[in-house]
C-alpha positions in Angstrom: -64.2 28.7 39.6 -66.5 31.3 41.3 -68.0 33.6 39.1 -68.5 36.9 40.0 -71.8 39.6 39.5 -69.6 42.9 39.3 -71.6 44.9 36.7 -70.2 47.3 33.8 -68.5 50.3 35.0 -71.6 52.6 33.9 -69.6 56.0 35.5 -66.7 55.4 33.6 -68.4 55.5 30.0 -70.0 58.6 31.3 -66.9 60.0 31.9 -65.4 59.4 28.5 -68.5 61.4 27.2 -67.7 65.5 27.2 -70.5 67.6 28.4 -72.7 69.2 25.4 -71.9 72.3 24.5 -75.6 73.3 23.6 -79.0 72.2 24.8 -82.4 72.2 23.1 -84.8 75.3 24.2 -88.0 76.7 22.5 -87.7 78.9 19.2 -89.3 81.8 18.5 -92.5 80.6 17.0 -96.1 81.7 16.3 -99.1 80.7 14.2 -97.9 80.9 10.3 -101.6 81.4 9.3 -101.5 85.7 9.5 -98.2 86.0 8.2 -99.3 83.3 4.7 -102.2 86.2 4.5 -100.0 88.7 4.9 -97.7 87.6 2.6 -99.7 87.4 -0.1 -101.4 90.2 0.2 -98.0 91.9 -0.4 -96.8 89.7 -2.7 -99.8 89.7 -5.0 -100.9 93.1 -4.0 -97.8 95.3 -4.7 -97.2 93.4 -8.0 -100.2 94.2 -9.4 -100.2 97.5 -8.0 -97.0 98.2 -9.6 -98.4 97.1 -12.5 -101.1 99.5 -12.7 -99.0 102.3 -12.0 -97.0 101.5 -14.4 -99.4 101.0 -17.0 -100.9 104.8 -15.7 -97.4 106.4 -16.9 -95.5 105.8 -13.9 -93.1 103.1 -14.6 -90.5 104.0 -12.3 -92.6 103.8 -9.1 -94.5 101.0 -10.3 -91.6 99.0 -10.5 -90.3 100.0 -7.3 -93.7 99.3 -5.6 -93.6 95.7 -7.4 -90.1 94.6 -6.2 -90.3 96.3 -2.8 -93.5 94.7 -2.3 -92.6 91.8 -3.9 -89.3 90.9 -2.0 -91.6 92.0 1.3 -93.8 89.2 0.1 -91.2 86.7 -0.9 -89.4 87.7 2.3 -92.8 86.6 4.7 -93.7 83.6 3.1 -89.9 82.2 3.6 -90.4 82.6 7.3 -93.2 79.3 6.5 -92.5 76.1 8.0 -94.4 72.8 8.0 -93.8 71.0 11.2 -95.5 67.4 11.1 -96.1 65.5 14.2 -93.2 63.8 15.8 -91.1 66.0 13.7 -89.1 68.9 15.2 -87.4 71.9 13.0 -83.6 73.3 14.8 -83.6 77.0 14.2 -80.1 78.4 13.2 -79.2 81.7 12.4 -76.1 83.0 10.9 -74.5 79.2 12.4 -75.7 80.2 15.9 -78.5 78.0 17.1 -81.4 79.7 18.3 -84.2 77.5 19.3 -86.0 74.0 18.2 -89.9 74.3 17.2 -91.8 71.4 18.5 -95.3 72.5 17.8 -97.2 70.8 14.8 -98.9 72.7 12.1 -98.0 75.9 10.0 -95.7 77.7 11.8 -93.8 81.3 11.0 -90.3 81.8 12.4 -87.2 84.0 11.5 -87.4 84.1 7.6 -83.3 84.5 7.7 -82.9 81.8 10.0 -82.3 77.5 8.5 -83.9 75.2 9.4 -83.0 71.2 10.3 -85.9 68.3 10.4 -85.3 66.2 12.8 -87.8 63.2 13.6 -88.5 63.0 17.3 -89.9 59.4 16.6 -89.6 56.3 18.4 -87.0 54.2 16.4 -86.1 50.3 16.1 -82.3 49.2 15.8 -81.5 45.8 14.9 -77.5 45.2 15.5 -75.8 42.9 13.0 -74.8 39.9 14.4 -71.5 40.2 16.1 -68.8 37.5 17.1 -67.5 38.4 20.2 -65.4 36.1 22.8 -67.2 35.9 26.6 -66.1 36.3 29.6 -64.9 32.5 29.6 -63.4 33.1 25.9 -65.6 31.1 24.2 -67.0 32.9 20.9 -70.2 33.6 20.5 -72.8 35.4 18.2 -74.8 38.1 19.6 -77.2 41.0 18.9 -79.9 43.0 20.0 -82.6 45.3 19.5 -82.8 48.8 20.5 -85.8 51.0 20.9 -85.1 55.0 21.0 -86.0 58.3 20.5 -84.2 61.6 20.1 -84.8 63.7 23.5 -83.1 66.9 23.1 -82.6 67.9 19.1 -80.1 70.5 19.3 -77.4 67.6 20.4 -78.3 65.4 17.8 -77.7 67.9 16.2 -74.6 69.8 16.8 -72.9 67.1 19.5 -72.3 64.5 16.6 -71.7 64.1 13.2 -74.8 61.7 12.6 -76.9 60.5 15.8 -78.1 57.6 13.9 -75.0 56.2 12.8 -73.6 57.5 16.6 -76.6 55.2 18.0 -75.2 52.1 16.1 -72.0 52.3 16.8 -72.4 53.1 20.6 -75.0 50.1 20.6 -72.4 47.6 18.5 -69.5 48.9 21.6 -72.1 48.2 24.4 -73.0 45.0 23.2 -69.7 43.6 22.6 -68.8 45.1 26.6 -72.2 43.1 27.9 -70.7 39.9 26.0 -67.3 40.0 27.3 -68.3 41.0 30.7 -70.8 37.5 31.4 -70.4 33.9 30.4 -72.9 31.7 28.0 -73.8 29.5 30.4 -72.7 29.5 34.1 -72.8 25.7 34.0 -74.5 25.4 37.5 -72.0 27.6 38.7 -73.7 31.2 40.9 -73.6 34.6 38.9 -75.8 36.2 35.8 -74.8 34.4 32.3 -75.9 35.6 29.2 -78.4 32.6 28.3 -79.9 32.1 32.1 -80.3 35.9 32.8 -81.8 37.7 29.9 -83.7 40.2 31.6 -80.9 41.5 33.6 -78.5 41.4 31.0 -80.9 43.2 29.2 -81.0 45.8 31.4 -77.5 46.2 31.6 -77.0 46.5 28.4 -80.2 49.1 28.4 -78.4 51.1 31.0 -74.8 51.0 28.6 -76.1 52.7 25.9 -78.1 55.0 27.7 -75.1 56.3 28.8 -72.9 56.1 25.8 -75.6 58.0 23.5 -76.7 60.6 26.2 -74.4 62.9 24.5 -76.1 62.6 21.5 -79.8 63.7 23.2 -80.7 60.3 22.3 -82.9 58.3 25.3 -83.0 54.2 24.9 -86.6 53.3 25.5 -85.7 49.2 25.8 -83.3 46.7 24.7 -83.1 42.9 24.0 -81.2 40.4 23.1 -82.0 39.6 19.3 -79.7 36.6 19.0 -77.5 34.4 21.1 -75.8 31.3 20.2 -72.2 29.8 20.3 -70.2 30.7 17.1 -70.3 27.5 14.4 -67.0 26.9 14.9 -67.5 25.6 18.5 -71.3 25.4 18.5 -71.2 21.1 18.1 -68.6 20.9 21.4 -70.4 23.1 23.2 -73.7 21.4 22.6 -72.1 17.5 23.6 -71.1 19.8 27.0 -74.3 20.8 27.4 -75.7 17.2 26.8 -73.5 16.1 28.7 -74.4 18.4 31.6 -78.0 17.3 31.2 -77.5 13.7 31.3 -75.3 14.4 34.6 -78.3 16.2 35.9 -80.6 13.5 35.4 -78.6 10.8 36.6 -78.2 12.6 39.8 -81.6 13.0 40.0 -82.8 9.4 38.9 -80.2 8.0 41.9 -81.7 10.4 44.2 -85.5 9.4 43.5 -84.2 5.5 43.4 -81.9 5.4 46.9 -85.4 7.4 48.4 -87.4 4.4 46.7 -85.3 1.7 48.3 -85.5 3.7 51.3 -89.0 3.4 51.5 -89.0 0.2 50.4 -87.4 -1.2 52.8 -89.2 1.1 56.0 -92.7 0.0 54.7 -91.2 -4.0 54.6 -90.1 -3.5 58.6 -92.9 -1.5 59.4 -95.6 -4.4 57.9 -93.2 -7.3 59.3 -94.2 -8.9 55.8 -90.2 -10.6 55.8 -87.5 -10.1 58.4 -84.3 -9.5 56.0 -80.9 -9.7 57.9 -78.2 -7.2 56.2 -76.9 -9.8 53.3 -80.1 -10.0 52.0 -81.0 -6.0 52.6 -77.9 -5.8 50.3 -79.3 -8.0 47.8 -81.9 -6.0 47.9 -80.6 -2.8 47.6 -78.6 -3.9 44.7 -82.1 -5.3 42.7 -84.1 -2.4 43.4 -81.0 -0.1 42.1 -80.3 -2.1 39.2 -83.8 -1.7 38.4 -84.6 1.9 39.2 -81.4 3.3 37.8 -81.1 1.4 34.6 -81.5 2.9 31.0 -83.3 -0.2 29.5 -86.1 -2.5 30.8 -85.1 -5.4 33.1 -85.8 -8.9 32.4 -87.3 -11.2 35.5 -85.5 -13.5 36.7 -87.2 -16.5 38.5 -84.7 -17.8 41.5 -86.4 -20.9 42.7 -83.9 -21.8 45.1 -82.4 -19.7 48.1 -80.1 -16.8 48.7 -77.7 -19.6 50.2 -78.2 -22.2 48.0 
């Protein structure tokens, strides 16, 4: 069986992904420190000076000053926002989205617009462990860890429903894709398997998501493989295969060394001229030095006192 190095069709889960209908720009922002002065100027200001024109004899315009100053006040300080490092605010107003402010410290924007946190923070996501059949059909357990980062904040927030929960289920699809797309082991075999070739499968699987969460403004910083192992059920088989495999191996590799030995053995016995051997006894020879080289458990000596003919 040949196995073949065809990667994941990358353009294709791009293409199931529609284009975003909006895109994160800069909102209207400046410095919030004037406009909390301001603010309370008006706010304190107006009420007490509504206060002592009421107290003078006009209560009509001293209440007017207060609340018209007042709501001025009231109406300034709203437009306050806090935004904390690695911490972004998406601007709406009246539903239509109108800019994301990135800048950290106190900042003053449209009092009538909302206002949506959103961290900008490098993330971890550990997947659950999922049982998924390779490409040979043999189930395994598998899961990963992703590192990301939302990248543009007006699709996380109006592409999808929840880009975190978006993330993990994108991640969970990519991973079971990866699994099903390489074997375990390749068994000696040429190709990437998942046990062998971590790194590239790793970057695969990297690349997937990339693509399945772009919609979501989300960039995947790294990936890798948390856990991989043969599912319980066929774990013990697969392990006496793989013993198997290994004893194969070192047989192979114990006859090659020995028939080298006896090689040599017998060049270096010709070259000295310590014994001239004619082919019967080169056999005999052969045979002793295999028995001896390739066996599992020590030899015993055996003294021949008498000849290779008698």
């Amino acid at each position: 069986m040949t196995v073949t190095t065809e990667l994941p069709d990358l353009e294709a889960a791009r293409a199931r992904m529609p284009d975003p209908a909006v895109r994160e720009h800069p909102g209207n922002n400046r410095s919030g420190f004037l406009p909390l002065a301001v603010g309370l100027v008006l706010l304190i200001g107006c009420v007490g000076g509504g206060i002592a024109l009421a107290l003078d004899g006009a209560t009509a315009v001293g209440v007017l000053v207060a609340i018209v100053g007042g709501l001025a006040g009231l109406i300034v300080l709203v437009g306050l926002i806090v935004v904390a490092p690695g911490e972004a605010q998406v601007l709406q107003f009246f539903g239509r989205y109108t800019g994301t402010v990135r800048t950290p410290g106190l900042r003053w924007v449209n009092p009538f617009s909302t206002r949506k946190s959103i961290s900008t923070r490098i993330r971890n996501h550990e997947s659950d462990v999922l049982k998924v059949n390779e490409r040979d059909g043999s189930p395994i357990d598998i899961a990963a860890v992703v590192v990301w980062r939302v990248e543009d904040t007006a699709q996380a927030r109006f592409e999808v429903d929840s880009f975190v929960e978006f993330v993990h289920t994108q991640t969970a699809t990519a991973i079971r894709h990866i699994a099903t797309s390489y074997p375990y082991d390749n068994q000696g075999e040429p190709g990437l398997s998942l046990r062998e070739n971590a790194d590239e499968i790793t970057e695969q699987l990297s690349a997937e998501v990339a693509v399945r969460v772009e919609s979501a403004g989300v960039r995947i910083i790294e990936s890798r493989l948390a856990h991989l192992a043969y599912a319980p059920e066929v774990a013990g088989a697969m392990l006496q295969r793989q013993q198997a495999g290994a004893v194969v191996s070192a047989r192979e590799r114990i006859v090659e060394g020995a028939v080298g030995m006896v090689e040599m053995a017998l060049a270096r016995l010709a070259e000295k001229d310590i014994v001239e051997l004619d082919e019967e006894r080169k056999a005999a020879m052969v045979s002793n030095l295999l028995v001896v080289l390739c066996g599992d458990r020590a030899t015993q000596p055996v003294v021949n006192a008498g000849s290779l003919y008698h």
